[in-house]
TIBAFI-808182 format. One line per 3 residues: number of its first residue (from 1); for each residue z, x, y of C-alpha. Coordinates in steps of 0.25 Angstrom, whole numbers, plus 5000, padded with zeros to 4 digits. Layout:
// TIBAFI-808182
NUM	Z,X,Y | ... $
// end
This chain:
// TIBAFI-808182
1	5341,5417,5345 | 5345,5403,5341 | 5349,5395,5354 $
4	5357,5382,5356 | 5356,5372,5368 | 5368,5363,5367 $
7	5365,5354,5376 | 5350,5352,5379 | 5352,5345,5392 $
10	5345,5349,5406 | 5350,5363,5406 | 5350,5367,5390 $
13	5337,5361,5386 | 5330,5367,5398 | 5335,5380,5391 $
16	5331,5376,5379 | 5319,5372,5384 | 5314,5385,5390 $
19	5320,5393,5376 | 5312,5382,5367 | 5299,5386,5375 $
22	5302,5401,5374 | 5303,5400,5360 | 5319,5402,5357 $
25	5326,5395,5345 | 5334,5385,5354 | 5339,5370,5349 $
28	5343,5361,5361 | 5356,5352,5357 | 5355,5339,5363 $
31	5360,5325,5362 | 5357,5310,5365 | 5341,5306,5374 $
34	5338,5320,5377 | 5338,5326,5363 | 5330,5314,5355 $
37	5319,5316,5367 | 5320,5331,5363 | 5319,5330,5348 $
40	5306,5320,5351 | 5300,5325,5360 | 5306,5340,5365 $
43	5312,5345,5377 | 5301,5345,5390 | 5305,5353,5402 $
46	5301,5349,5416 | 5299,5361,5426 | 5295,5365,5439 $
49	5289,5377,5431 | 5282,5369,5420 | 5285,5359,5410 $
52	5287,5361,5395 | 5291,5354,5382 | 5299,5362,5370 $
55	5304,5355,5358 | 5315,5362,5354 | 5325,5360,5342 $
58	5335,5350,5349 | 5348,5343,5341 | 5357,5334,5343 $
61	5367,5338,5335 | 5375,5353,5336 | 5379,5352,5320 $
64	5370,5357,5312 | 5363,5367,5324 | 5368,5382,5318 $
67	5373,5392,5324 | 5366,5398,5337 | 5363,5411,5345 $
70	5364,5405,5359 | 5370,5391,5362 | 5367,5386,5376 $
73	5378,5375,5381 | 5369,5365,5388 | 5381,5354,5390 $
76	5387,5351,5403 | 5402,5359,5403 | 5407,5345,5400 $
79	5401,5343,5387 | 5404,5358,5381 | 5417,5351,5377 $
82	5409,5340,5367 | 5398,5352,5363 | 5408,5366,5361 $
85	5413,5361,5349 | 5400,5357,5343 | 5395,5372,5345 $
88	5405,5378,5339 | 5397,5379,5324 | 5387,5385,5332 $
91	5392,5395,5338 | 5392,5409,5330 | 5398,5423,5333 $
94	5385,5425,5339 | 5384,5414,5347 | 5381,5414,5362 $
97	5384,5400,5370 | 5379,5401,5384 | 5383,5387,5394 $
100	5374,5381,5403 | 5385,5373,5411 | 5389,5372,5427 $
103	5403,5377,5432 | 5413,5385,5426 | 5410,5387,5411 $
106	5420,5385,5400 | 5422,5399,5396 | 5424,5405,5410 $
109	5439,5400,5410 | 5447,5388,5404 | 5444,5377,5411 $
112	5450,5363,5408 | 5438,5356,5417 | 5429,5363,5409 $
115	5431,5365,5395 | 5444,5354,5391 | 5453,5361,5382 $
118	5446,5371,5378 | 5437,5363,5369 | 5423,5372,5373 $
121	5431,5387,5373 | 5436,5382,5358 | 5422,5380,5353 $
124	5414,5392,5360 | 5418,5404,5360 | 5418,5410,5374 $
127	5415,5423,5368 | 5402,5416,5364 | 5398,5411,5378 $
130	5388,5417,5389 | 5390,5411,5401 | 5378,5406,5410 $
133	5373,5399,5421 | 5363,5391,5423 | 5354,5387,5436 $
136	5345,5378,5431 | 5340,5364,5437 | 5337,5355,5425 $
139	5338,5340,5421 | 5334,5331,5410 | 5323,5322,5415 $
142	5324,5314,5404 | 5327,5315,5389 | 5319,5328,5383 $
145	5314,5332,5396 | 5322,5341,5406 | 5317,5345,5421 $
148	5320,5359,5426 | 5321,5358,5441 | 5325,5372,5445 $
151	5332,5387,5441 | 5329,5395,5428 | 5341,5403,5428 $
154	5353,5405,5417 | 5362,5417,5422 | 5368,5422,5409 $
157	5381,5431,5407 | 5394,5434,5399 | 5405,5429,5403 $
160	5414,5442,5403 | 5402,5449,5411 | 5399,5458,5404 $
163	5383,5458,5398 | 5378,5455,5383 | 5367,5453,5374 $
166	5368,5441,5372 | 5366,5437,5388 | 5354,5444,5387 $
169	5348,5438,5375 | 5350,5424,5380 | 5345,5429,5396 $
172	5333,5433,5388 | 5331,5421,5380 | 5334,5414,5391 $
175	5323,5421,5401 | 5314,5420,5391 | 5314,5406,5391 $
178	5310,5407,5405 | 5324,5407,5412 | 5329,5417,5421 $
181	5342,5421,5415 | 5349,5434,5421 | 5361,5440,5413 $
184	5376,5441,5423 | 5387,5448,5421 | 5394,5438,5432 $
187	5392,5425,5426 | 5406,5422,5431 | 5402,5424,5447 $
190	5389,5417,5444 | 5397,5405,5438 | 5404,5405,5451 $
193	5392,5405,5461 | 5387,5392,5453 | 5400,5386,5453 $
196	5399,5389,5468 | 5390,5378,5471 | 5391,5370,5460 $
199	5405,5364,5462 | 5402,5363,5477 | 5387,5357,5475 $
202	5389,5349,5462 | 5399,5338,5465 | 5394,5337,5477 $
205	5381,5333,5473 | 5386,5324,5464 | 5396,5316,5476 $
208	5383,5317,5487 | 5371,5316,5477 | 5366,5328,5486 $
211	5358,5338,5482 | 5360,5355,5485 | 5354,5355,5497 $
214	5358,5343,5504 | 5373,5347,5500 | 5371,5362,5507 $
217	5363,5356,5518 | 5376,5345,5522 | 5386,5353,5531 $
220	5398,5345,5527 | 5394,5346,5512 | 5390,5358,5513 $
223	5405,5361,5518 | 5410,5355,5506 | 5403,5364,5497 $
226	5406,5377,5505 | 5421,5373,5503 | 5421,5370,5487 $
229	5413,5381,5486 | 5424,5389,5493 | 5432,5384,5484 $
232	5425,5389,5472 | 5423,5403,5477 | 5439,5402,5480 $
235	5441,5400,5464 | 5429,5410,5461 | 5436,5420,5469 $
238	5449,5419,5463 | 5442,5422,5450 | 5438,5434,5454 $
241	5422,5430,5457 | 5418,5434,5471 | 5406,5424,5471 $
244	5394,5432,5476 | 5388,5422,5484 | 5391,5415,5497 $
247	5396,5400,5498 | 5383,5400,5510 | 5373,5406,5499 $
250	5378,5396,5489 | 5376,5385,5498 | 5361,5388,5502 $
253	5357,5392,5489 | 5362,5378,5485 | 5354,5375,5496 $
256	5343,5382,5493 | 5341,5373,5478 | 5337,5361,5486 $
259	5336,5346,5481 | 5345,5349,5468 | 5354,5340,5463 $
262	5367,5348,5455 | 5368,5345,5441 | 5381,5336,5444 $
265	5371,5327,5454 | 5361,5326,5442 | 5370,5323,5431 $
268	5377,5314,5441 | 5366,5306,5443 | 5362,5307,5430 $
271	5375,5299,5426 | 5380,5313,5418 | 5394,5317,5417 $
274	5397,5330,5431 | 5400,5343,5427 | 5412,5342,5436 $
277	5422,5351,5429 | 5415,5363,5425 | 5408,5364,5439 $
280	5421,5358,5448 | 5430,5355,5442 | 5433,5368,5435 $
283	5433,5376,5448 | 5443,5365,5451 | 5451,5370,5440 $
286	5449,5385,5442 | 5454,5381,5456 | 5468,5375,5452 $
289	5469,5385,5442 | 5466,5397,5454 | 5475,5390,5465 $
292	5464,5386,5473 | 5462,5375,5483 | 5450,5370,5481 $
295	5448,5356,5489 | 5436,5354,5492 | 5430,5355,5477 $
298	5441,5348,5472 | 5437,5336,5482 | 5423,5335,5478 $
301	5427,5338,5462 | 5437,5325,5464 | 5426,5317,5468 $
304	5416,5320,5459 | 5425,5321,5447 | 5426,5304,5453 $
307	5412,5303,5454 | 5409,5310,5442 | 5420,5300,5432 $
310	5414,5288,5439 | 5400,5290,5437 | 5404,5293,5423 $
313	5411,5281,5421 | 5398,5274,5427 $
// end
Protein backbone atom coordinates (compact mmCIF):
# COMPACT_ATOMS: atom_id res chain seq x y z
CA UNK A 1 0.00 0.00 0.00
CA UNK A 2 1.10 3.45 -0.84
CA UNK A 3 0.67 5.95 2.28
CA UNK A 4 0.48 9.80 2.57
CA UNK A 5 1.48 11.89 5.67
CA UNK A 6 0.07 15.22 4.89
CA UNK A 7 1.22 17.05 7.26
CA UNK A 8 4.61 15.57 8.83
CA UNK A 9 4.51 17.52 12.15
CA UNK A 10 4.78 15.93 15.82
CA UNK A 11 1.85 13.49 15.40
CA UNK A 12 2.30 12.52 11.32
CA UNK A 13 5.88 12.18 11.16
CA UNK A 14 6.00 10.23 14.27
CA UNK A 15 3.76 7.89 12.28
CA UNK A 16 5.66 8.04 9.58
CA UNK A 17 8.36 7.41 11.31
CA UNK A 18 7.49 4.20 12.87
CA UNK A 19 6.08 2.94 9.02
CA UNK A 20 9.55 4.16 7.26
CA UNK A 21 11.40 1.78 9.78
CA UNK A 22 8.80 -0.95 9.29
CA UNK A 23 9.45 -0.73 5.81
CA UNK A 24 6.11 0.72 4.32
CA UNK A 25 5.87 2.97 1.20
CA UNK A 26 5.13 6.19 2.96
CA UNK A 27 6.10 9.99 1.72
CA UNK A 28 5.77 12.61 4.56
CA UNK A 29 4.49 16.06 3.21
CA UNK A 30 5.87 18.83 4.93
CA UNK A 31 6.72 22.54 4.47
CA UNK A 32 9.10 25.45 5.74
CA UNK A 33 12.53 24.35 8.67
CA UNK A 34 11.25 20.91 9.50
CA UNK A 35 11.27 19.65 5.86
CA UNK A 36 14.68 21.16 4.54
CA UNK A 37 16.20 19.42 7.80
CA UNK A 38 14.27 16.31 6.62
CA UNK A 39 15.46 16.18 3.13
CA UNK A 40 19.23 16.88 4.52
CA UNK A 41 19.37 14.92 7.05
CA UNK A 42 16.19 12.59 7.74
CA UNK A 43 13.67 12.42 10.34
CA UNK A 44 15.19 11.22 13.92
CA UNK A 45 12.95 10.08 16.61
CA UNK A 46 13.54 10.53 20.22
CA UNK A 47 11.98 8.05 22.67
CA UNK A 48 11.74 6.66 25.96
CA UNK A 49 11.79 3.28 24.16
CA UNK A 50 14.90 4.03 21.84
CA UNK A 51 15.87 6.48 19.53
CA UNK A 52 15.96 5.93 15.82
CA UNK A 53 16.54 7.85 12.33
CA UNK A 54 14.65 6.93 9.05
CA UNK A 55 15.05 8.99 5.80
CA UNK A 56 11.91 8.77 4.31
CA UNK A 57 10.60 10.29 1.00
CA UNK A 58 9.49 13.73 2.31
CA UNK A 59 7.95 16.75 -0.18
CA UNK A 60 7.08 20.07 -0.10
CA UNK A 61 4.81 20.26 -2.56
CA UNK A 62 1.15 17.96 -2.97
CA UNK A 63 1.38 18.57 -7.09
CA UNK A 64 3.02 16.10 -8.52
CA UNK A 65 2.61 13.24 -5.40
CA UNK A 66 0.07 10.70 -7.32
CA UNK A 67 -2.55 9.10 -6.17
CA UNK A 68 -2.51 7.27 -2.75
CA UNK A 69 -3.73 3.99 -1.00
CA UNK A 70 -4.02 5.77 2.45
CA UNK A 71 -3.69 9.44 3.15
CA UNK A 72 -3.00 10.32 6.91
CA UNK A 73 -4.33 14.17 7.56
CA UNK A 74 -1.42 15.23 9.94
CA UNK A 75 -2.70 19.15 10.09
CA UNK A 76 -4.35 20.87 13.07
CA UNK A 77 -8.46 20.97 12.25
CA UNK A 78 -7.60 24.49 11.47
CA UNK A 79 -5.42 24.01 8.58
CA UNK A 80 -7.71 21.15 6.73
CA UNK A 81 -9.35 24.20 5.20
CA UNK A 82 -5.94 25.43 3.31
CA UNK A 83 -4.67 21.45 2.57
CA UNK A 84 -8.64 19.58 1.36
CA UNK A 85 -8.46 21.24 -1.69
CA UNK A 86 -4.78 20.29 -2.41
CA UNK A 87 -5.62 16.53 -1.84
CA UNK A 88 -8.36 16.31 -4.02
CA UNK A 89 -6.06 15.05 -7.16
CA UNK A 90 -4.88 12.56 -4.88
CA UNK A 91 -7.63 11.10 -3.74
CA UNK A 92 -9.03 7.86 -6.07
CA UNK A 93 -12.10 5.53 -5.69
CA UNK A 94 -10.10 3.65 -3.60
CA UNK A 95 -8.71 6.05 -1.43
CA UNK A 96 -8.98 5.81 2.39
CA UNK A 97 -8.14 9.30 4.33
CA UNK A 98 -7.90 8.70 7.88
CA UNK A 99 -7.57 12.29 10.37
CA UNK A 100 -5.26 12.75 13.05
CA UNK A 101 -6.94 15.91 14.79
CA UNK A 102 -8.36 16.74 18.38
CA UNK A 103 -12.24 17.59 18.82
CA UNK A 104 -15.11 16.83 16.81
CA UNK A 105 -14.02 15.92 13.22
CA UNK A 106 -15.46 17.44 10.14
CA UNK A 107 -17.37 14.67 8.94
CA UNK A 108 -19.14 13.62 12.20
CA UNK A 109 -21.71 16.79 11.43
CA UNK A 110 -21.43 20.26 9.75
CA UNK A 111 -19.92 22.36 11.83
CA UNK A 112 -19.24 25.99 10.95
CA UNK A 113 -16.46 26.17 13.78
CA UNK A 114 -14.91 23.37 12.34
CA UNK A 115 -14.99 23.21 8.67
CA UNK A 116 -16.06 27.09 7.16
CA UNK A 117 -18.56 26.49 4.41
CA UNK A 118 -17.96 23.36 3.82
CA UNK A 119 -14.62 23.93 2.14
CA UNK A 120 -13.11 20.23 3.46
CA UNK A 121 -16.59 18.07 3.12
CA UNK A 122 -16.41 19.52 -0.91
CA UNK A 123 -12.79 18.33 -1.37
CA UNK A 124 -12.94 14.74 0.57
CA UNK A 125 -15.43 12.56 0.29
CA UNK A 126 -16.86 11.47 3.49
CA UNK A 127 -17.45 8.21 2.02
CA UNK A 128 -13.59 8.12 1.92
CA UNK A 129 -12.91 8.80 5.57
CA UNK A 130 -12.03 6.29 8.56
CA UNK A 131 -12.20 8.07 11.56
CA UNK A 132 -9.47 7.75 14.33
CA UNK A 133 -8.26 8.89 17.37
CA UNK A 134 -5.11 9.20 18.41
CA UNK A 135 -3.40 9.26 22.16
CA UNK A 136 -0.21 9.96 21.48
CA UNK A 137 2.52 12.53 23.39
CA UNK A 138 4.68 14.09 20.68
CA UNK A 139 6.57 17.19 19.97
CA UNK A 140 9.03 18.49 17.46
CA UNK A 141 12.26 19.32 19.45
CA UNK A 142 13.58 20.87 16.64
CA UNK A 143 13.57 20.97 12.90
CA UNK A 144 13.87 17.01 11.66
CA UNK A 145 13.84 15.69 15.11
CA UNK A 146 10.53 14.93 16.92
CA UNK A 147 10.38 13.52 20.71
CA UNK A 148 7.78 10.95 21.67
CA UNK A 149 7.00 11.33 25.34
CA UNK A 150 4.11 8.99 25.96
CA UNK A 151 1.18 6.64 24.54
CA UNK A 152 1.23 4.44 21.39
CA UNK A 153 -2.15 3.94 20.51
CA UNK A 154 -4.51 5.04 17.35
CA UNK A 155 -8.05 3.43 17.85
CA UNK A 156 -9.41 3.11 14.31
CA UNK A 157 -13.18 2.83 13.18
CA UNK A 158 -15.85 3.46 10.51
CA UNK A 159 -17.68 6.12 10.96
CA UNK A 160 -21.37 4.37 10.35
CA UNK A 161 -19.97 1.61 12.98
CA UNK A 162 -20.09 -0.86 11.13
CA UNK A 163 -16.47 -2.91 10.48
CA UNK A 164 -14.47 -3.15 7.07
CA UNK A 165 -11.34 -4.08 5.42
CA UNK A 166 -9.97 -1.48 4.93
CA UNK A 167 -9.83 -0.61 9.06
CA UNK A 168 -8.20 -3.70 9.33
CA UNK A 169 -5.42 -3.34 6.91
CA UNK A 170 -4.42 0.02 8.01
CA UNK A 171 -4.82 -1.52 12.08
CA UNK A 172 -2.36 -3.94 10.68
CA UNK A 173 0.02 -1.59 9.20
CA UNK A 174 -0.31 0.49 11.79
CA UNK A 175 0.74 -2.46 14.59
CA UNK A 176 3.13 -3.46 12.52
CA UNK A 177 4.86 -0.28 12.69
CA UNK A 178 4.97 -1.02 16.49
CA UNK A 179 1.73 0.84 17.45
CA UNK A 180 -1.14 -0.53 19.32
CA UNK A 181 -4.05 0.09 17.11
CA UNK A 182 -7.54 -1.64 18.14
CA UNK A 183 -10.37 -1.49 15.54
CA UNK A 184 -14.13 0.08 17.24
CA UNK A 185 -17.24 -0.09 16.12
CA UNK A 186 -17.96 3.13 18.56
CA UNK A 187 -15.67 5.72 17.24
CA UNK A 188 -18.43 8.03 17.87
CA UNK A 189 -18.61 7.26 22.08
CA UNK A 190 -14.86 7.27 22.10
CA UNK A 191 -14.77 10.72 20.32
CA UNK A 192 -17.01 11.81 23.12
CA UNK A 193 -14.89 10.41 26.15
CA UNK A 194 -11.85 12.40 24.61
CA UNK A 195 -13.92 15.46 24.20
CA UNK A 196 -14.69 14.88 27.67
CA UNK A 197 -11.58 16.05 29.19
CA UNK A 198 -10.19 17.74 26.40
CA UNK A 199 -12.57 20.78 26.28
CA UNK A 200 -12.40 20.95 30.22
CA UNK A 201 -8.60 20.24 30.60
CA UNK A 202 -7.26 22.15 27.38
CA UNK A 203 -8.19 25.83 27.79
CA UNK A 204 -7.69 25.66 30.96
CA UNK A 205 -4.19 24.73 30.76
CA UNK A 206 -3.66 27.33 28.29
CA UNK A 207 -5.41 30.24 30.85
CA UNK A 208 -3.37 28.66 34.07
CA UNK A 209 -0.11 27.35 32.47
CA UNK A 210 -0.98 24.11 34.67
CA UNK A 211 -0.36 20.90 33.86
CA UNK A 212 -3.16 17.47 34.28
CA UNK A 213 -2.34 16.95 37.46
CA UNK A 214 -2.02 20.20 39.19
CA UNK A 215 -5.57 21.00 37.46
CA UNK A 216 -7.24 17.68 39.04
CA UNK A 217 -5.38 18.15 42.25
CA UNK A 218 -7.02 22.16 42.61
CA UNK A 219 -10.45 21.75 44.38
CA UNK A 220 -11.76 24.88 42.83
CA UNK A 221 -10.37 24.07 39.48
CA UNK A 222 -11.17 20.85 39.67
CA UNK A 223 -14.83 22.29 40.23
CA UNK A 224 -14.65 24.11 36.93
CA UNK A 225 -13.99 21.09 35.11
CA UNK A 226 -16.43 18.86 36.65
CA UNK A 227 -19.06 21.57 35.43
CA UNK A 228 -17.87 21.79 31.78
CA UNK A 229 -17.47 18.47 31.57
CA UNK A 230 -21.17 18.10 32.62
CA UNK A 231 -21.76 20.23 30.15
CA UNK A 232 -20.40 18.09 27.54
CA UNK A 233 -21.88 14.89 28.58
CA UNK A 234 -25.33 17.09 28.57
CA UNK A 235 -24.84 17.60 24.60
CA UNK A 236 -23.33 13.83 24.34
CA UNK A 237 -26.41 12.76 25.71
CA UNK A 238 -28.83 14.57 23.69
CA UNK A 239 -27.07 12.94 20.95
CA UNK A 240 -27.91 9.91 21.90
CA UNK A 241 -24.00 8.70 23.39
CA UNK A 242 -24.42 7.47 26.86
CA UNK A 243 -20.66 8.01 27.75
CA UNK A 244 -19.28 4.90 29.37
CA UNK A 245 -17.19 6.57 31.73
CA UNK A 246 -17.74 8.63 34.99
CA UNK A 247 -16.89 12.32 35.10
CA UNK A 248 -14.81 11.04 38.63
CA UNK A 249 -12.83 8.27 36.37
CA UNK A 250 -12.19 10.91 33.78
CA UNK A 251 -10.90 13.19 36.15
CA UNK A 252 -8.32 10.76 37.98
CA UNK A 253 -7.28 9.18 34.95
CA UNK A 254 -6.30 12.80 33.79
CA UNK A 255 -4.69 12.63 37.12
CA UNK A 256 -3.18 9.54 36.72
CA UNK A 257 -0.90 11.23 33.35
CA UNK A 258 1.03 13.45 35.60
CA UNK A 259 3.33 16.48 34.72
CA UNK A 260 1.72 16.63 30.99
CA UNK A 261 1.09 19.67 29.46
CA UNK A 262 -2.21 19.64 26.64
CA UNK A 263 -1.35 20.12 23.24
CA UNK A 264 -3.06 23.65 23.49
CA UNK A 265 -0.44 24.60 26.46
CA UNK A 266 2.44 23.34 24.25
CA UNK A 267 1.41 25.08 21.12
CA UNK A 268 0.61 28.09 23.27
CA UNK A 269 3.83 28.41 24.49
CA UNK A 270 5.10 27.57 21.33
CA UNK A 271 3.62 30.70 19.79
CA UNK A 272 1.18 28.42 17.50
CA UNK A 273 -2.36 29.11 16.55
CA UNK A 274 -5.12 26.89 19.64
CA UNK A 275 -7.11 24.48 18.23
CA UNK A 276 -10.03 26.32 20.02
CA UNK A 277 -12.85 25.51 17.58
CA UNK A 278 -12.74 21.90 16.93
CA UNK A 279 -12.07 20.98 20.62
CA UNK A 280 -14.59 23.96 22.29
CA UNK A 281 -15.78 25.83 20.26
CA UNK A 282 -17.76 23.24 18.39
CA UNK A 283 -19.22 21.54 21.40
CA UNK A 284 -20.29 25.25 21.79
CA UNK A 285 -21.97 25.19 18.57
CA UNK A 286 -23.57 21.67 19.05
CA UNK A 287 -24.87 23.18 22.40
CA UNK A 288 -26.75 26.19 20.70
CA UNK A 289 -27.84 24.05 17.97
CA UNK A 290 -29.25 21.19 20.99
CA UNK A 291 -30.72 24.01 23.41
CA UNK A 292 -28.28 23.55 25.94
CA UNK A 293 -26.95 25.81 28.50
CA UNK A 294 -23.70 25.56 28.83
CA UNK A 295 -21.98 28.36 30.95
CA UNK A 296 -19.26 27.21 32.27
CA UNK A 297 -17.41 26.03 28.87
CA UNK A 298 -18.62 29.07 27.41
CA UNK A 299 -16.98 31.20 30.16
CA UNK A 300 -13.54 29.54 29.74
CA UNK A 301 -14.07 29.28 25.75
CA UNK A 302 -14.62 33.28 25.77
CA UNK A 303 -11.51 33.66 27.58
CA UNK A 304 -9.38 31.72 25.74
CA UNK A 305 -10.65 32.51 22.30
CA UNK A 306 -9.11 36.27 23.90
CA UNK A 307 -6.10 34.76 24.86
CA UNK A 308 -5.74 32.94 21.90
CA UNK A 309 -6.41 36.19 19.26
CA UNK A 310 -3.89 38.27 21.35
CA UNK A 311 -1.01 35.96 21.49
CA UNK A 312 -1.57 35.64 17.90
CA UNK A 313 -1.50 39.24 17.06
CA UNK A 314 1.86 39.15 19.51
Amino acid sequence: MRFLIAGAGAIGGYIGALMARAGEDVILYARGAHLHAMQERGLRILSESGDFEVHPKTIGSLSDAGAFDVIFLGVKAHGLTQLAPQLKPLIGPETTVVGTQNGIPWWYTHLERVDPGGVIAASIDPARVVGSLVYLGTEIAEPGVIRHTEGNRISLGEPDGTRSDRCRTIAEALIGAGLRCPVTTRIRHEIWVKLLGNVAFNPISALTRATLVTMARDPDVAGVVRGIMTEVEAVANKLGVELPISLDQRIAGAEKVGEHKTSMLQDLEAGRPLELEPVVGAVVELGEQLGIEMPHTRTVYACTKLLGARAEAR
